[in-house]
Structures are given as structure tokens and as C-alpha cells.
C-alpha positions as CSV (number, residue, x, y, z in Angstrom):
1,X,19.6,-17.1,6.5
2,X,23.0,-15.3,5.4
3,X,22.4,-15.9,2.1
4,X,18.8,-15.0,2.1
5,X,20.0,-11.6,4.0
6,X,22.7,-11.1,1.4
7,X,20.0,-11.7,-1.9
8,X,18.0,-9.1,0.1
9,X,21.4,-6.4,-0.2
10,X,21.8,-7.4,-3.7
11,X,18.0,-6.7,-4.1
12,X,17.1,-3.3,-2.4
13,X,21.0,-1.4,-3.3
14,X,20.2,-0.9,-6.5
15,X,16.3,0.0,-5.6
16,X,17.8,2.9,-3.5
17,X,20.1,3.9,-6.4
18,X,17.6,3.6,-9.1
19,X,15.2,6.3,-7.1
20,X,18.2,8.2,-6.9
21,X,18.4,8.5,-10.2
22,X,14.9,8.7,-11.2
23,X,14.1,11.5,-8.6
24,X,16.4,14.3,-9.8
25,X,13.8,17.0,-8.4
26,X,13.7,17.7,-4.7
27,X,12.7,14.7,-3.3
28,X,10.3,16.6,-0.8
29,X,8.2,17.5,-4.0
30,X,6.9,14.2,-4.5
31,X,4.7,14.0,-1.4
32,X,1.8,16.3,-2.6
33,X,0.2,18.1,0.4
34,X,3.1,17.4,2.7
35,X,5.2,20.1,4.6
36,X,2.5,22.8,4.1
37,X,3.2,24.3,7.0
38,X,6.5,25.7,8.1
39,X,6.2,25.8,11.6
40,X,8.6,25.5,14.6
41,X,8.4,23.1,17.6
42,X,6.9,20.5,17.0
43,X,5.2,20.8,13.3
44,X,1.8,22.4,14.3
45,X,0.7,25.5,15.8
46,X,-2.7,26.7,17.6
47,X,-5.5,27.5,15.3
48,X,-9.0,27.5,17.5
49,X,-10.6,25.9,20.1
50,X,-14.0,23.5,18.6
51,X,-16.2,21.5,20.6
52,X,-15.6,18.0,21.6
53,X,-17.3,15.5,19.1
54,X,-17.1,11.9,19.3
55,X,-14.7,10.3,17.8
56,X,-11.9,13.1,18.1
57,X,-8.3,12.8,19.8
58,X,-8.8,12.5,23.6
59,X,-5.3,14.1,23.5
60,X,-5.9,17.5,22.1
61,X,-8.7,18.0,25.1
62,X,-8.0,21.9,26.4
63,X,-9.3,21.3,30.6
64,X,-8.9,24.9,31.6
65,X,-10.7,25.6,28.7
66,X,-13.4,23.0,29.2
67,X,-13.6,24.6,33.0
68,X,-14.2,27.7,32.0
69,X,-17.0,26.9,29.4
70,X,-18.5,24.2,31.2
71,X,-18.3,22.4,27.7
72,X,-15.3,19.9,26.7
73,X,-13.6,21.6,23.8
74,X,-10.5,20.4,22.5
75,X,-7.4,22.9,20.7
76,X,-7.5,22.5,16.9
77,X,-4.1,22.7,14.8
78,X,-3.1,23.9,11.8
79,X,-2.0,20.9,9.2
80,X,0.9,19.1,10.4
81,X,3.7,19.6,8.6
82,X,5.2,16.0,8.5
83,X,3.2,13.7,6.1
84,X,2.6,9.9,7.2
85,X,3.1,7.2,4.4
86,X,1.2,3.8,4.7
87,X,2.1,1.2,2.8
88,X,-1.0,-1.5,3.1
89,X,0.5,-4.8,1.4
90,X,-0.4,-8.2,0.6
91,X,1.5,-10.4,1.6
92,X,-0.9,-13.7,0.9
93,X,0.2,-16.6,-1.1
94,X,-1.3,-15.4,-4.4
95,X,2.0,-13.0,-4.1
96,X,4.1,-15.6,-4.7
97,X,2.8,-16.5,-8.0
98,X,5.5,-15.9,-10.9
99,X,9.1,-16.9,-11.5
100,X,11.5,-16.4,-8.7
101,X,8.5,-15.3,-6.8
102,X,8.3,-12.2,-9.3
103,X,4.9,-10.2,-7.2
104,X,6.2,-10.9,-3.9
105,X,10.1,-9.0,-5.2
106,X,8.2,-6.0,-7.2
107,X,6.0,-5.8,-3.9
108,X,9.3,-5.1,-1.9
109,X,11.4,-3.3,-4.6
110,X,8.0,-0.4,-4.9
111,X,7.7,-0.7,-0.7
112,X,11.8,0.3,-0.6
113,X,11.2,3.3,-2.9
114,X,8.0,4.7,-1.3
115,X,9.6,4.3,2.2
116,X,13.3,5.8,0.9
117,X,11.3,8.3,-0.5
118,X,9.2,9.5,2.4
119,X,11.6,8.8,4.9
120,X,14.6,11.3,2.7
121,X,11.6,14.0,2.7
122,X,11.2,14.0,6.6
123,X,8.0,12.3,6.4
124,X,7.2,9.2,8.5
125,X,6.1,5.9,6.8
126,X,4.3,2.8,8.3
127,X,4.0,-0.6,6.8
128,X,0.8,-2.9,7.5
129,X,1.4,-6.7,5.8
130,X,-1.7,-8.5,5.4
131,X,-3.5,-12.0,4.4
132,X,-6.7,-13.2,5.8
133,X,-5.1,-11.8,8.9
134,X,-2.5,-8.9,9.6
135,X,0.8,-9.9,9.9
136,X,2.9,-7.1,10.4
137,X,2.7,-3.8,11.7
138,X,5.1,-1.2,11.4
139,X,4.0,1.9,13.6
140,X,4.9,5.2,11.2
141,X,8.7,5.9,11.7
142,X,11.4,8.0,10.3
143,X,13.9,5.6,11.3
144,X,15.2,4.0,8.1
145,X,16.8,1.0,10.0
146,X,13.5,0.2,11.2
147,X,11.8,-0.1,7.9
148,X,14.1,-1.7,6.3
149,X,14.6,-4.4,9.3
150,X,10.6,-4.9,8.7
151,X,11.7,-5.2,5.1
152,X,14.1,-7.9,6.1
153,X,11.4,-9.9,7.7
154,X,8.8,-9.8,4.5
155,X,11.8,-10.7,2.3
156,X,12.9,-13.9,4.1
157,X,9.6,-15.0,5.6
158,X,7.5,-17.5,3.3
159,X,4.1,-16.6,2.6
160,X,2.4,-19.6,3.6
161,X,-0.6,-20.3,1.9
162,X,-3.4,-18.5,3.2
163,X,-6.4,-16.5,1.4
164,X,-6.8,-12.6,1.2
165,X,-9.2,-10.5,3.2
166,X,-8.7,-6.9,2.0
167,X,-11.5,-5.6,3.8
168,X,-10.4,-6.7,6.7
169,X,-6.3,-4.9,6.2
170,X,-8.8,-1.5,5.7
171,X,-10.9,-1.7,8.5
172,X,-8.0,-2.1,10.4
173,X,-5.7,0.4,8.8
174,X,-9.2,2.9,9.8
175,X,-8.7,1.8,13.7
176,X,-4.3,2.0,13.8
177,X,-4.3,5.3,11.5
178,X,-6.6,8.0,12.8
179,X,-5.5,10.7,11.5
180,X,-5.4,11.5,7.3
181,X,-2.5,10.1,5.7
182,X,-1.1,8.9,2.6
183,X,-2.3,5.0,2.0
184,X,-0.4,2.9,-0.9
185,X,-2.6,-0.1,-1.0
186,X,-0.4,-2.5,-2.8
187,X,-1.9,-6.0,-3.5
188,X,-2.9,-8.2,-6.8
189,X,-6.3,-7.6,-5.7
190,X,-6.7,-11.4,-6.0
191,X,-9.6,-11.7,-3.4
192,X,-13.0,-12.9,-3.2
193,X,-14.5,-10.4,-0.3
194,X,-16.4,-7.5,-1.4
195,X,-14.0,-5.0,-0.4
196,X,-15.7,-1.7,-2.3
197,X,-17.4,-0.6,0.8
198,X,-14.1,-0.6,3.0
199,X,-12.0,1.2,0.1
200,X,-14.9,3.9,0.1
201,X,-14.4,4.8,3.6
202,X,-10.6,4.2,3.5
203,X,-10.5,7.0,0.0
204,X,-13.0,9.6,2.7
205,X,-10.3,9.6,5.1
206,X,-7.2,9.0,3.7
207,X,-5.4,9.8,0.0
208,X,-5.8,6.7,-0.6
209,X,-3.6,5.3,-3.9
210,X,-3.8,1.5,-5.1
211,X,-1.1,-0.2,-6.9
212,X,-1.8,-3.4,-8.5
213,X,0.6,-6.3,-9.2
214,X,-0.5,-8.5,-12.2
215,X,1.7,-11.3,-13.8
216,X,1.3,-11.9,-17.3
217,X,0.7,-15.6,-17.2
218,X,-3.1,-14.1,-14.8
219,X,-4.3,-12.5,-18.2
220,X,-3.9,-15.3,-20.0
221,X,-3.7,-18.8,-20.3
222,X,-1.3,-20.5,-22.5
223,X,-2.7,-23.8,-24.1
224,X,-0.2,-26.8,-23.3
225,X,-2.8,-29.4,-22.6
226,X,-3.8,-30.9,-20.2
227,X,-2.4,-29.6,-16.7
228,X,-2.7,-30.1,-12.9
229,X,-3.2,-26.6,-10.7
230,X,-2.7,-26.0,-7.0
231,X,-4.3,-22.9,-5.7
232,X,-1.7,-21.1,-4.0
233,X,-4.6,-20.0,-1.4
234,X,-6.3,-23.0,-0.8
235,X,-4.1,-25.8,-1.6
236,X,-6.6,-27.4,-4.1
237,X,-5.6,-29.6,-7.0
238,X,-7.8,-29.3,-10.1
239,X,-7.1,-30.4,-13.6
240,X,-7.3,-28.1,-16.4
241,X,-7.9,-28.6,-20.4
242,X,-5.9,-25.7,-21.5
243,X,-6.1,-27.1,-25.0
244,X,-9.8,-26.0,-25.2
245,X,-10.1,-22.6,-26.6
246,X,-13.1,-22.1,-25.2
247,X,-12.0,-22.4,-21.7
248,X,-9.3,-20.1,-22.7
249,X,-11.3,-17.7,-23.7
250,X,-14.0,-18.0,-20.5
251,X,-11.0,-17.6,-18.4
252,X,-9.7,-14.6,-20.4
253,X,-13.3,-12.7,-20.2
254,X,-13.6,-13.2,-16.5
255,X,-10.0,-11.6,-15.7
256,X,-10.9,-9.2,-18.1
257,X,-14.6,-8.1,-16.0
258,X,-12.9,-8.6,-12.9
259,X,-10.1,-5.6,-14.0
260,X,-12.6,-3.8,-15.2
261,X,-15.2,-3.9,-12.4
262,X,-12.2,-2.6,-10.0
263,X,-11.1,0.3,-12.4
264,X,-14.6,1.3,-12.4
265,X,-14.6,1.7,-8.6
266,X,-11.2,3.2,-8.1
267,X,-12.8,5.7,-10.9
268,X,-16.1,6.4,-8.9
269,X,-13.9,6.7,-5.6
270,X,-11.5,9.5,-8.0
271,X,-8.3,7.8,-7.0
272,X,-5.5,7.8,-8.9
273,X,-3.9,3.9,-9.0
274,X,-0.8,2.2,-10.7
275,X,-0.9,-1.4,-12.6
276,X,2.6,-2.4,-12.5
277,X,4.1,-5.9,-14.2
278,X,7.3,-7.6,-12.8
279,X,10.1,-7.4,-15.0
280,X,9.8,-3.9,-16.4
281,X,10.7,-0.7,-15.1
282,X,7.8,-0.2,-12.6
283,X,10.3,2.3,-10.9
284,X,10.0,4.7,-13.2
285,X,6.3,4.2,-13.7
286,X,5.9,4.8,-10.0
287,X,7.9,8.0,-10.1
288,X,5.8,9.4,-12.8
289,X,3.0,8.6,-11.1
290,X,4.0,10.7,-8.0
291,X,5.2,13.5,-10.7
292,X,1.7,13.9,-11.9
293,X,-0.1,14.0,-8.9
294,X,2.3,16.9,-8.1
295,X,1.3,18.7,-10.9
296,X,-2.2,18.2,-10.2
């Protein structure tokens, strides 16, 4: 476990540093939409009074103001001014597909930057692991021993092998986050629901921004012969002629509609989305990402 812990210091010092560097605007301008309003207190003030309707916060019911009107009416606020960061990630065993489990490190190293990130702008960030299950749940915080403690527990845990159910990780991010906020989903997208419908409602509510992890050796297959495969998900063996070009090529054409079938929806949705590779400088990419939606 020590040395585990002390891989995960090596690992996430120099992720802090590296934003550091990369961010040499003020940080707070990365965030789009957050800290619009420059309020005291705490972060909103009184706009207007609206009618109940269901489905709004219980909370913000006004009672002397319901009495008077004989109506339930609740107090409506300007825009908060702190901004809450999600980060939806996959944490199934497809992650662990690479060298050195490459998807599962780039998955923490871009979760470390967003949450530095938010957390040095004032803003609160949350983090919701998910499989064919959720498996961790970080209520949104501005503590940053927190986040990284939940950090700690992703890096050392092993993903065991179960599928992925992204519908599922949306429906419930919907129920834990009710109010807007800013949604990284961060997966491979390596999942056989149909999970369009979810991401619709998720993008209506949220700003909703998906990053995708590929590995190189998922675009294409190299041809060494014969060779035996265990899916990572399911545990199945099955034997593979790699040497056939045709196969090669099948397998190429059906990553190739899959990508292309998911661009086309984050494209109908209008989200903006990141495809990141391990071993390159996905930082940076992620930063300039974050730059041009600021500039928007």
C-alpha cells in the first residue's frame, strides 16, 4: 500500500505543476459562466418570487409568502456565483486496457487537473466513478484533501472486471445533481447500452463536456497470428486470426462507425468534447480546450 501511495505522489506532483504551468491566465477564467455574480453572503441574492412547480427545491419555499397568497411560491435567486464541477468517470475494466494500465493513469492525471483547477478558482467539484454500478461518490467540495483522498482510492483500487452502463452513471448523476453544473464525462465510451437518450437529457440540464480515452492498439489491430483474447469485461477467451487482413479490416471499419456514430451525437447535442491518447500531452490539449470555450 506504501508503495502504491508513493507511485500515486510521483504521479499527481507533476500533474499539479504541469497545470501550473500551462494555466498562466487567471485560473478563474477557465470556468466559463462561473463567478457571474459578485455578490456577498452567501453567493446569491433575491431576485423574485415564482410559483411552486413540481420538481423545484423544497428548500427555497417562501411560507409567509405562500400564507399570504394562498399559493406556494418559492424565492428565486440570481446565478450563484460558485460553479460546481462533475467529473462522471469510468472506472470499468475496459479502463485498464494499455501498458501500465495507460486509460485508467490519463483518467486520473485529467480528473487531478480539472479538480486543481476548479477547486484554485473557488468552485466546488464532485467526482461520480462508475461501472455497471456506481462506485464512488464524491459530494461537490472545495476541500482539496478530500478530492484527492477520493483520488487515492481510484488509484490503488483494482477495477475488477465488470461491464459499463453509462446510462445508468447519467440517470443518476440527473437524481445527486439537481441543480446546472459543469459535467466532464470522462470514459472510453466502450459500452454496449444505448446511452444517447440519457446524454440528451444530461446536455438539457447540465454543460455537459465528454472526454474520450482511446488507446491506439483499439483502432487497430496488429497482425501477429494467431492469438488468445480475454475480454477485460466479461472474462471471455476467444481466439483471434489476426493474420487475416480481412478481419483486420472488419474490425477497423466497425471502430471506425462506432467513433463516428458518437461524434455525430455529441454534434446534434452541440457539445464541445476532447479525444485524448495516453502518452502525449493530453494536459495541454485539455487546457486549450477550456481556453476556447472561454473565448466562445
Amino acid at each position: 500500500m506504501n508503495k502504491e501511495l508513493s507511485e500515486f505522489w510521483k504521479r499527481i506532483n507533476p500533474v499539479a505543476r504541469r497545470i501550473e504551468i500551462l494555466t498562466k491566465h487567471p485560473v478563474r477564467s477557465f470556468f466559463p459562466g462561473s463567478h457571474s455574480s459578485k455578490t456577498k453572503g452567501g453567493g446569491i441574492e433575491f431576485l423574485e418570487h415564482k410559483l411552486y412547480e413540481p420538481g423545484d427545491e423544497k428548500t427555497f419555499i417562501d411560507e409567509r409568502a405562500s400564507e399570504r397568497g394562498q399559493k406556494l411560491v418559492i424565492i428565486k435567486h440570481k446565478e450563484e456565483k460558485e460553479l460546481t464541477v462533475t467529473l462522471l468517470c469510468d472506472l470499468s475494466s475496459s479502463m485498464e486496457f494499455g501498458d501500465v494500465e495507460a486509460k485508467k493513469i490519463t483518467l486520473i492525471d485529467i480528473c487531478a487537473a480539472l479538480g486543481f483547477l476548479a477547486i484554485k478558482n473557488g468552485d466546488e467539484v464532485g467526482l461520480i466513478g462508475f461501472s455497471d454500478r456506481i462506485k464512488v461518490d464524491l459530494s461537490p467540495t472545495r476541500a482539496r484533501s478530500r478530492f484527492i483522498g477520493t483520488l487515492k482510492e481510484i488509484w490503488v483500487s483494482s477495477l475488477v472486471s465488470q461491464g459499463t452502463n453509462i446510462s445508468q452513471a447519467l440517470e443518476y448523476l440527473c437524481l445527486r445533481r439537481k441543480r446546472p453544473s459543469l459535467v466532464f464525462l470522462i470514459s472510453d465510451f466502450v459500452s454496449k447500452d444505448d446511452f444517447s437518450g440519457a446524454l440528451r437529457v444530461v446536455a438539457q440540464k447540465h454543460d455537459l463536456i465528454p472526454i474520450i480515452i482511446e488507446d491506439e492498439r483499439e483502432r487497430e489491430l496488429p497482425n501477429v497470428g494467431l492469438i488468445r483474447t480475454r475480454n477485460i469485461e466479461n472474462q471471455r477467451e476467444v481466439l483471434l486470426d489476426t493474420s487475416s487482413r480481412k478481419f483486420r479490416e472488419s474490425f477497423k471499419e466497425m471502430i471506425e462507425k462506432n467513433r463516428k456514430e458518437r461524434i455525430s451525437l455529441f454534434r446534434k447535442l452541440d457539445l464541445d468534447w476532447l479525444t485524448v491518447l495516453p502518452r502525449t500531452d493530453y494536459l495541454k490539449e485539455l487546457v486549450i480546450l477550456l481556453l476556447g470555450r472561454r473565448n466562445k
